[in-house]
Every structure is written in structure tokens, then in C-alpha cells.
N, C-alpha and C positions, 0 to 999 in steps of 0.2 A: 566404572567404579567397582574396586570388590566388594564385597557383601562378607557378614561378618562369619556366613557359613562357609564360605568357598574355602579349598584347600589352597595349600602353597608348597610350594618347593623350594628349601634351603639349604643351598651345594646339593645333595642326592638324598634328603631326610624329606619326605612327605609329611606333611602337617594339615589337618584333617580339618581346618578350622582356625580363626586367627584370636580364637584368647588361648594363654600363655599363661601358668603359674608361673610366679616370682618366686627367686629361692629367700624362701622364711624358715629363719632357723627354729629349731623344733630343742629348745634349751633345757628341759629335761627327760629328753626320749633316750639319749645317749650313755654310755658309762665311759669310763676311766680309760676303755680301751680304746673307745674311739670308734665300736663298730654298731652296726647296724639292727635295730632291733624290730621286737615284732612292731611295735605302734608306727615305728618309719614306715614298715612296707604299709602295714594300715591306712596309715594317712595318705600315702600319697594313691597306694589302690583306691580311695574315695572318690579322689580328686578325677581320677582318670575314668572312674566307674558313670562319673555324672559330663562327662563329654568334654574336657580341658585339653585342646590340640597339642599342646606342648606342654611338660613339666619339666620346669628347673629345679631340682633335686638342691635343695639348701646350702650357703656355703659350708664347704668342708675342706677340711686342715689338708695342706699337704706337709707340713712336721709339726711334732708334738709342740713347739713351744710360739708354733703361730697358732695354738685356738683361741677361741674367744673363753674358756673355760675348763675345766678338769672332766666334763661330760660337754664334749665338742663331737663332734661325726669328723671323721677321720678316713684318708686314702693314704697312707704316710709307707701304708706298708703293705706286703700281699695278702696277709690272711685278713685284712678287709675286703679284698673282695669278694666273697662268696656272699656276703651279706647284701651288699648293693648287686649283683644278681637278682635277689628276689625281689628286691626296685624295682627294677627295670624289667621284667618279666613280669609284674603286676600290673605294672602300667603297661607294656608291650599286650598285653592281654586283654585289656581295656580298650584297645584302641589309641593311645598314648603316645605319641611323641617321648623321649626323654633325656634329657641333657643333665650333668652336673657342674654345680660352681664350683671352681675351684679356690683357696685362699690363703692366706695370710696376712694375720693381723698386723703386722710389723711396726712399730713405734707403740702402739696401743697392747700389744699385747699382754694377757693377760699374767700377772708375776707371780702366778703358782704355777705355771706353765712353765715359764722362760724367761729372758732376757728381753729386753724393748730394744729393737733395732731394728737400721732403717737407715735412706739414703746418707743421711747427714745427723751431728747428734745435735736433737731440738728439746726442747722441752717438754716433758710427758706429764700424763695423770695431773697432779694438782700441782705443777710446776718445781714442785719439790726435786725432781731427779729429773737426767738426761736419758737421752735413747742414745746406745752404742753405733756411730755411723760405718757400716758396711764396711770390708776391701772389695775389691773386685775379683778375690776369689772368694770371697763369701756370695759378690753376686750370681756368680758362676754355680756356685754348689745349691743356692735358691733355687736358680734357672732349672739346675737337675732335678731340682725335686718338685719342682710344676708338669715337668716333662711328663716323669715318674707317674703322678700321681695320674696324667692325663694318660696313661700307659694303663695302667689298672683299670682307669675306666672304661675305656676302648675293650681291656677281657671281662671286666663285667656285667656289658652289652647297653652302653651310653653309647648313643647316635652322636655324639658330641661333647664337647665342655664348656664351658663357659670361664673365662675369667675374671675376680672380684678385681674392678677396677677403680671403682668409687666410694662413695661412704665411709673417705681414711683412711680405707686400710694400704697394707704395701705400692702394691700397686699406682694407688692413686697419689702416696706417701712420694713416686718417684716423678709426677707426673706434674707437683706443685709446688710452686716455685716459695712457698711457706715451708716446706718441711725438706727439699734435695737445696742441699746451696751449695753442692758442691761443683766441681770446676775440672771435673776429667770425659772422659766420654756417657758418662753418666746426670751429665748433669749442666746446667746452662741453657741449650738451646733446645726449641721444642723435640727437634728432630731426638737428640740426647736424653732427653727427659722423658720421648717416648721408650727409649731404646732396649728398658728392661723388658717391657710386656712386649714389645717385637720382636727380640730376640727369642723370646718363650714362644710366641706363632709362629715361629719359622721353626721350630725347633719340634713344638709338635706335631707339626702338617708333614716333617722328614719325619716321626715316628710312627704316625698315624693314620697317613696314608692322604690322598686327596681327597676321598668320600665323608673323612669326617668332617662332623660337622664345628667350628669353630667362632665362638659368641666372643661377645666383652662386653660384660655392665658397666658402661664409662661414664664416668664425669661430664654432665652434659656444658657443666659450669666451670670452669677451674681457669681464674677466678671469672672470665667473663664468656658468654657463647661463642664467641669466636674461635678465641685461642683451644676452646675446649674441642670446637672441628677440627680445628688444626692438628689436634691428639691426634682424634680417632683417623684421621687422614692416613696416619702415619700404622695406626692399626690396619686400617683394610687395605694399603699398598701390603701392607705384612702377608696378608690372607686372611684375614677375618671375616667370617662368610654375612656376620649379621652385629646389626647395635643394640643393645638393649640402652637406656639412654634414661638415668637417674641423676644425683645429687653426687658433689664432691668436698673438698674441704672450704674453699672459698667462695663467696658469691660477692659480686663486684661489677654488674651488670644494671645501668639505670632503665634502658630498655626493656627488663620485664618488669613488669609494674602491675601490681590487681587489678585485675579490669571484670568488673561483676556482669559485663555484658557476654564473658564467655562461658562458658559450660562445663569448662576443666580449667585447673589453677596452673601457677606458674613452674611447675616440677611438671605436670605432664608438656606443659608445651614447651619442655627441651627439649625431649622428644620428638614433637611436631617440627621443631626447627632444624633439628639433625634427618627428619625425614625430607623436609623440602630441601637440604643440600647434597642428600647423597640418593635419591629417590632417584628408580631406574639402575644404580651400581649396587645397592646392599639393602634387605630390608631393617626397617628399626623400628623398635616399638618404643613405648611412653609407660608411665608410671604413675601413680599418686591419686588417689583421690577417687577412685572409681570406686562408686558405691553402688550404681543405676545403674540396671542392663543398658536403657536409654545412651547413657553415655559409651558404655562398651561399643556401643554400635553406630552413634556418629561419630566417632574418632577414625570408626575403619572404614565407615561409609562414603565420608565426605573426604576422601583420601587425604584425613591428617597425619596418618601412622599406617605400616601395613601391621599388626599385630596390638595388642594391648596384654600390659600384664597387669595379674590381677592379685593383689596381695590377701590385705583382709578383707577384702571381699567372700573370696575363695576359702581364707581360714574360718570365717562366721558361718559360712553353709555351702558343699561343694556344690549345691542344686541351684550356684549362684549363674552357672555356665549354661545352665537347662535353660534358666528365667533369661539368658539373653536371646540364646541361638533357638528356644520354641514358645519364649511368653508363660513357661511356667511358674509356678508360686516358690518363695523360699523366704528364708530367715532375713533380714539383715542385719548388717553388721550398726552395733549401736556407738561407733564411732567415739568407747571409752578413752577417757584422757590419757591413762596407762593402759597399754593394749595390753589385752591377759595370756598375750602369746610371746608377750616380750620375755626380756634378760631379767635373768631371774625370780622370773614367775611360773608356779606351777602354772599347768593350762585349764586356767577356770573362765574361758570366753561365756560369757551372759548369753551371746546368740546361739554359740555352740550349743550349751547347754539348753536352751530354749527348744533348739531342734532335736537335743536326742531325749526329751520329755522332764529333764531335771528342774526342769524349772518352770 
């Protein structure tokens, strides 16, 4: 069984350790341009400063009119990259692992930005207006610009990328049979439905080369765990080297059901389920709920997941990764109703602030 110190190897990316920051978007660190500022390298130099084997650098826009915002972090273009450079050179200095999500909001996205579009046109925001449904040369010029954006990362020294596959947005927009109804190679059968985000990993892997390293945060659900394997199926024949394994737009699954005799909830053991059927081909990590180093470390103990990420955990106190991997002391996170790291929130976290003495 691994241990939650032990290293691992994903495609040729050594990882020092199996917790994992999750990309938590950092919603007013960014400006208008889209680039990278000092509190980004800050934050994540924290994170990597207190022992986190891998960071997933937050999602970030590959064009201006997929952000979630008008200060969105942004790859859309090249004079982003110097910025994310000093990312990755922060955390590479630390000891670090580091990848970036890639994304687009598409049907949700935001209307000071752009245009809501997306496989098919569904109903958006308060039902009041539609999303524009894609051509297939619109899909094509998307595809380019994930490429792209996975091209800058690669020069600004990301071991990898990761693609936003879950949580609504594009990606998972094409991947669910509520929001793509359409009827061309796009749309219909799983194989089809995967087809946009596999053409994007075939596409990077010919840009990028074999050593990178290539994630997906997929839809462990969409709508029921099966057909959701049946996705990522279709990712890792693609070349997907790892799963990261959250929430999608549907849940329609009688099979998970609360059961208070286990120790993590029903979002981390997507996870666990996507790790017992791919386990030995790809590793994948879980999500949700991890507040206790305890738990950090029977998930990887008891070979439920190789990896765990760690959300607001890691954003209430980065010496959440010390308390797993050496029994150190740290903050926790007081599991506010409205996280204070969310949309549209300055960042006023209670724990945060607890630990750098403000309170």
C-alpha cells in the first residue's frame, strides 16, 4: 500500500508526495489583462513552501470571452507568459510539482466578457436567454485555442496541463447529454460527446511532446457513474496520463446514497470508484470534504485513490500538508456557509486570517 509520503511518477513528472492542490480560483488577484500578479506567485509559493506535491494552478481562460469575470487569469495570449514563469519557478523552487487548468466557461459564461456559447443552444443564466450553439468551425478554432494556451504553458515551465472538464463548464457542456443535443460528430454517442476534449489531447500530446504531463478534471457523475467512466474511457485511450475526479452538471445515480459509516462523502468516492476501475492504467485522485489530515491519509492508505486534492483545506492554512505528511499543528478551515475565497468575494477566510494573526 502507498503511504501518503511516498513519491510518484506521472508520465515523467515526479511528485514528491500524494496531496495535490486543487485549482481554486483566486477571484480578485487578477486584472482586466488577464495576467499574473504578485499575490498569484505568493499564494501558490505558500502552498508549495509547506510541502503540497503537486499544484494545480487555478482555472485559467484560454479567450477573453471564456472567463468567469473581467479579472479572470488568463493564457489567451503570449505576454502572459512571463508571469506564470514566476509560478512555476516558485513552486519549482519549493519543491513543487506544477500543472495549470485550462478553461472555458462556455454556455455560463460571463456577459461582460462574451457571448454564452456552447454545444447546442440551451437555456442560460435565469432562463431568460439562450446560449449560441457552436459550428464545427467554431469547434475547431476553440480546439486551437486550448492547444495554444497549453503551448504557453509548456514555455512558462508547467510540467503539464490539466483540462476543466467538470463543474458546467465547456467541456463538460459537451460531454452532457442536458446541454450538447446535437446530432453531427459532435454530439449523440458517448464516443462523440467525448470528442471535443479528445481531440484537444491528441492535439496537445502532438504539441507538446510525450513528457508532458496531461490531466482532466472530469465529471465523475454525468448523469450516473458509469457512463461518466465511460467518458474518461475515451480520455485516457486519448492520452490522458491522470483523472482528477469531481462533480458535473447531472447527478442521477441511486447508488450513492449517504452512508455515515464512511469517512468521506459522496463526491469524494467518485473518485474512489473511477480509481477501482482504472487502477494499475492511470492514477486518480478524489475531492470534497477533506478537512482532517486523518482522512488525507486513509484515502491513500487504504488504496482508495492514489493522490487526494485538497481544496479549502490548503486555502485556510498551507501547513494543512505539514499536519498530514509530519502531525504538525495548523488552522482549520471553519467550513463557512459562503467560502470567503469564493465568486465575488474579497479574500477575508476567518482561518486565513486566524493564522496570519488578524484575528
Amino acid at each position: 500500500m502507498a503511504q501518503i509520503n511516498d513519491p510518484m511518477i506521472i508520465n515523467k513528472t515526479r511528485i514528491k508526495n500524494r496531496l495535490t492542490m486543487a485549482p481554486t480560483v483566486k477571484f480578485d488577484y487578477a486584472g482586466a489583462d488577464g495576467k499574473v500578479t504578485r499575490k498569484h506567485i505568493d499564494h501558490y509559493r505558500e502552498r508549495a513552501e509547506h510541502g503540497c506535491g503537486l499544484i494545480c494552478v487555478e482555472a485559467t481562460a484560454v479567450t477573453p470571452d471564456g472567463r468567469f469575470g473581467k479579472i479572470h487569469l488568463g493564457l489567451w495570449n503570449d505576454e502572459q507568459i512571463e508571469g506564470h514563469k514566476a509560478i512555476t519557478e516558485a513552486c519549482h523552487d519549493n519543491g513543487a510539482a506544477v500543472m495549470i487548468q485550462l478553461n472555458h466557461t462556455g454556455i455560463t459564461s460571463n456577459p461582460e466578457c462574451g457571448e454564452a456559447i456552447g454545444p447546442s443552444r440551451v437555456p442560460v443564466r435565469d432562463g431568460s436567454s439562450f446560449s449560441k450553439e457552436m459550428t464545427v468551425d467554431e469547434i475547431h478554432k476553440m480546439q486551437d485555442a486550448f492547444v495554444d494556451a497549453a503551448i504557453r504553458a509548456q514555455k512558462a515551465g508547467y510540467y503539464g496541463i490539466q483540462l476543466h472538464g467538470c463543474h458546467g463548464y465547456l467541456i463538460n457542456q459537451f460531454i452532457s447529454k442536458k446541454t450538447n443535443l446535437r446530432n453531427d460528430e459532435y454530439g449523440g454517442s458517448i464516443t462523440n460527446r467525448a470528442r471535443f476534449a479528445v481531440e484537444i489531447i491528441h492535439r496537445i500530446r502532438e504539441a507538446c511532446g510525450e513528457d508532458f504531463l496531461i490531466s482532466i478534471r472530469t465529471a465523475g457523475i454525468e448523469p450516473d457513474v458509469k457512463t461518466a467512466i465511460e467518458i474518461a474511457e475515451e480520455y485516457v485511450k486519448a492520452g490522458c496520463d491522470y483523472l482528477q475526479v469531481s462533480t458535473g452538471i447531472e447527478w442521477d445515480d441511486p447508488s450513492l446514497k449517504e452512508d455515515d459509516s464512511k469517512p468521506y462523502n459522496n463526491i469524494c468516492e467518485l473518485g474512489i470508484r473511477f480509481h477501482d476501475h482504472f487502477k494499475g492504467r492511470v492514477p486518480v485522485s478524489c475531492v470534497n470534504g477533506i478537512y482532517e489530515p486523518e482522512l488525507a491519509k486513509y484515502l491513500v492508505e487504504n488504496d482508495l485513490v492514489d493522490t487526494v486534492d485538497l481544496g479549502k483545506a490548503i486555502l485556510a492554512d498551507p501547513a494543512f500538508c505539514e499536519a498530514v505528511l509530519e502531525g504538525r499543528e495548523y488552522v482549520k478551515c471553519l467550513q463557512c456557509p459562503r467560502c470567503q475565497y469564493g465568486p465575488g468575494m474579497p479574500h477575508k477566510c476567518p482561518a486565513e486570517m486566524k493564522r496570519i494573526g488578524l484575528l
